[in-house]
N, C-alpha and C positions, 0 to 999 in steps of 0.2 A: 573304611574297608568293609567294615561288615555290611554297611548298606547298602555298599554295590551286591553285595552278596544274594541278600534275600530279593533286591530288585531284581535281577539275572535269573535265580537259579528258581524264585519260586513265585515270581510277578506279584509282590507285596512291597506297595510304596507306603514308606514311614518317615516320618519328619527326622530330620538328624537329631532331636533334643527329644525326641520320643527315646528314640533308639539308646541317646546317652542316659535316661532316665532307666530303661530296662537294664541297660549294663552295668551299671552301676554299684546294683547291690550286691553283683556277681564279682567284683572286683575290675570291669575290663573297661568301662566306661573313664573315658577324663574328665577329672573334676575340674568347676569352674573354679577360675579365681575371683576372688571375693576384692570389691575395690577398696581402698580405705576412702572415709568419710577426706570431703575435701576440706570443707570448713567446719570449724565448729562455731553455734550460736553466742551470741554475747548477750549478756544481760543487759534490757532496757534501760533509759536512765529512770529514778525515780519520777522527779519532778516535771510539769508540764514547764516545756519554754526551755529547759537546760542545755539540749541539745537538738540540732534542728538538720534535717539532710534532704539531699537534692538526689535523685534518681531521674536517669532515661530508659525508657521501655517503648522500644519500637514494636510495632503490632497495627495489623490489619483495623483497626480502632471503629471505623464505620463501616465496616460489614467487609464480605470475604471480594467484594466487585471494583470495594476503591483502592486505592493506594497505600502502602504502607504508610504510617507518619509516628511521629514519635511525641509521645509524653511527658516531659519536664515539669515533673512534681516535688514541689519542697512538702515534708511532712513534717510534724513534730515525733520527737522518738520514745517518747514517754506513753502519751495517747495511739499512737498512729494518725493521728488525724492530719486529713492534707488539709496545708494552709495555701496553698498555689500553685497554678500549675499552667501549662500550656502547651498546644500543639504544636509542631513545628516539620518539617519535613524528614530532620536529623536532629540527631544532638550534637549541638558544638558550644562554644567557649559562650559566645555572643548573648546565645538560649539560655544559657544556668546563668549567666549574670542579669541576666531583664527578669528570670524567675527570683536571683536573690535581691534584686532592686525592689522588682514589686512587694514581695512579701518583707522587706522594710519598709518600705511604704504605707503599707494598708498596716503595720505594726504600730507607727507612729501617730 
């Protein structure tokens, strides 16, 4: 409301989150709501090899021209270090199993 106000009456354009900044300390302004945290982090395992996980991350991978494709990386969770991984178009059942195949594989 207020910012129809000064637009109208006195031809001063202000960002609405300006204007909620100025009002603010005046009492008029609405305060944001603050989100709660979604996840909380877990602690790594100590040992290297204890625990081992598979992630998809879709992303423009070879530049902003080609096609999306998606990334199927096993990592170790202790290191971070990827042990295998692969491109694929998507992530589906088929991809995380030829990812945990291989990296049994190349373990053996």
């Amino acid at each position: 409301m207020e910012e129809v106000k000064l637009t109208e009456g006195h031809k001063i354009k202000l960002s609405a989150e300006t204007l909620r900044l100025w009002l603010r300390p005046l009492g008029m302004g609405k305060t944001q709501r603050r989100l709660k945290k979604h996840r909380r982090r877990r602690q790594r395992r100590e040992h290297e090899g204890e625990f081992l996980f598979l992630d998809g991350s879709p992303h423009p991978w070879f530049g902003p021209d080609s096609p999306e494709v998606c990334l199927l990386l096993s990592s170790d969770d202790a290191t971070g270090k990827p042990l295998w991984g692969k491109f694929q178009p998507n992530e589906d059942r088929n991809g995380c199993f030829e990812v945990c195949y291989q990296r049994k594989q190349v373990a053996d």
